[in-house]
Each structure stands twice: as C-alpha cells, then as structure tokens.
N, C-alpha and C positions, 0 to 999 in steps of 0.2 A: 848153436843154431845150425842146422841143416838145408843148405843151399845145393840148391838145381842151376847150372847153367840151360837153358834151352834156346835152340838158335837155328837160324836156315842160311847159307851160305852159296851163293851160286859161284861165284867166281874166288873162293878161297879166305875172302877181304876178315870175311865175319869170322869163321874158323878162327884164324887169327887172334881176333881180337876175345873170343870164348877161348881158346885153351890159355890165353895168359889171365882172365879171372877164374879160368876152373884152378889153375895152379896156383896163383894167389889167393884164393877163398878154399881152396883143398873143397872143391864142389863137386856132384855129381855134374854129369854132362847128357841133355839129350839132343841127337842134329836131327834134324828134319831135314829128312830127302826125297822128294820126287820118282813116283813109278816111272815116269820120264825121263829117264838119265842124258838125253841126245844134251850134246855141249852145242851151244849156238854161239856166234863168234860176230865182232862187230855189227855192221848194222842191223842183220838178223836178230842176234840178240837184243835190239832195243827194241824194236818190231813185233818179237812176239811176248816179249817181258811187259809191253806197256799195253796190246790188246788185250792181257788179260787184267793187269788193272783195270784198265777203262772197260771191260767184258764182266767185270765180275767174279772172272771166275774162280773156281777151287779147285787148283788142282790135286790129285789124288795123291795121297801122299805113302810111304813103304811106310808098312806097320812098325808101329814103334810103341810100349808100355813105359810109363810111370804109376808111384804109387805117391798120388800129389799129397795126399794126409801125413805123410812123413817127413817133408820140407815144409820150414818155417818161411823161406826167403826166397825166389826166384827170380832171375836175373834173363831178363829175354831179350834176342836183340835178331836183326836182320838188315841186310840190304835196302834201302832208300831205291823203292821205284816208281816212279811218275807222282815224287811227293807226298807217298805213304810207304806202308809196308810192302813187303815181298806177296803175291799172291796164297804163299805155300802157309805164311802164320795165318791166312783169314779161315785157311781150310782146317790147322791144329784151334786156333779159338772154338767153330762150331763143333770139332768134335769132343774140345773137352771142355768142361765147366768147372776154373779154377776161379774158387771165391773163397774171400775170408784169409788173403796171402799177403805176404809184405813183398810186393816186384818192383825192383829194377828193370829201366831198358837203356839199350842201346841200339848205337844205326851205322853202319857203314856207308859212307857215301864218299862221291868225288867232287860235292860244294855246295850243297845245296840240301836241307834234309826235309824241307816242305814241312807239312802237319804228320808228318809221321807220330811223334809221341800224343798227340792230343787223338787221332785216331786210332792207336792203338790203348789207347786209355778205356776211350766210346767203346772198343768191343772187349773189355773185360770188367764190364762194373762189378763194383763188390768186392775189391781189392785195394788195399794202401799203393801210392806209386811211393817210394824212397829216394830215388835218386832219377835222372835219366841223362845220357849225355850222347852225343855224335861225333865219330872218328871218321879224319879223312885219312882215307887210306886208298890211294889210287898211283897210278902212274903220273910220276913226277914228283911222287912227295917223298923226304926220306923219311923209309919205317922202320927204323931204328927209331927215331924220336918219336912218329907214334904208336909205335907202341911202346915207348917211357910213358906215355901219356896213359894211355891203355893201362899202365903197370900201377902210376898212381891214383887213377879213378877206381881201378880196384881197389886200393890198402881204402879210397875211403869207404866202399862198400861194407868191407868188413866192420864199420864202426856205425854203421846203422840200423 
C-alpha cells in the first residue's frame, strides 16, 4: 500500500506529528505552505488565523504536484483553528479532487479540536475515512510522550 502523508503546519506542531507517521508508514510527504510566509506571533496570530476562518478564505498556496492515482492511503492532518481546519487545506481540497481513497486524519491542537474531523470529512466526499485522531501538542505538554502517542496511532495506521 502506498501512502501520502499531506499536511499544513504553521507553528511546527503538525510537522511533528507528519514526519513521525511519514517514518513509521515509510510514506511519501507533501507540506502545504503559504505564498505568505510573514510568521505572526501571539495575539496577531489568532486575529488573523481566525479572520480567515470566519472570512472564508483561501489562501494561496506555493505550488506543489502529486500524483494522487498512485496512493492507496492518505493520511491528512492540520492545525485546529477556530474549531475546524487550517484555512490553507480548504484552498488544497478546491484545488484537488481526491476521491475513491482510503484517508486518515489528524489535528493538532492545544485542547480543543471542535468539528474539525466531521468538517473535513463534508469537504472530501467520495472517500473512506480509516482512522482519525487529535494530538495535543502545545506549550506545557511533554512531547516526548506525545509523540509516543503519535508513534502508536501510527503502527495502527499501518494495519488498516
């Protein structure tokens, strides 16, 4: 079986949490990153991460190729913002149309992961969900232990 990790990371958390299933599932990797690269810090950063949820919007994202007919399995995950996904998968969902897949998701959060999995379910119909799970990975937690955690949600990946 041929697995894709694919994932958006703003503050590192997700990173994380994808290269320890790209190295446990021996998976390709693709990061979704932002033509915007400007780093926003404290309360800016929740200011303008949560206009664009509540905005809509898409931001544009640095080109990036797969060749989705050659993965069986994909494994997607992102940061938890204002209780769904990161703005940046809404903009990789309309530009690609992956159906007919076996996906995994994940979420990185600091307590809270709202309707993330059930909305990111709603924008890819036409695909099996496998698994899905949420890691807290933030300031205050030790990440040693999650990512043991992270270590073992992948070995179950591999078995579905």
């Amino acid at each position: 079986m041929k697995t894709l990790v694919v994932y958006f990371s703003y503050s590192g958390n997700c990173a994380l949490v994808a290269d320890v299933i790209k190295n446990s599932l021996n998976a390709d990797v693709l990061e979704l990153k932002l033509t915007d690269e400007r780093e926003r810090k404290g309360l800016a950063k929740y200011i303008w991460g949560g206009k664009q949820v509540f905005s809509h919007v898409k931001p544009p994202l640095k080109p990036y190729r797969a060749d989705w007919e050659q993965y069986d399995f994909i494994v997607i995950g992102s940061p938890v913002w204002a209780g769904t996904f990161a703005p940046a998968l809404g903009t990789f969902f309309d530009e690609t149309k992956i159906s007919g897949k076996k996906i995994a998701l994940f979420c990185c959060h600091g307590g809270g992961q709202g309707r993330f999995f059930d909305r990111v379910k709603a924008a890819l119909p036409g695909n099996t969900f496998a698994a899905e799970r949420g890691f807290v990975i933030s300031s205050g937690v030790n990440r040693g232990e999650a990512l043991e955690n992270v270590r073992a949600w992948a070995q179950t990946l591999a078995k579905v």
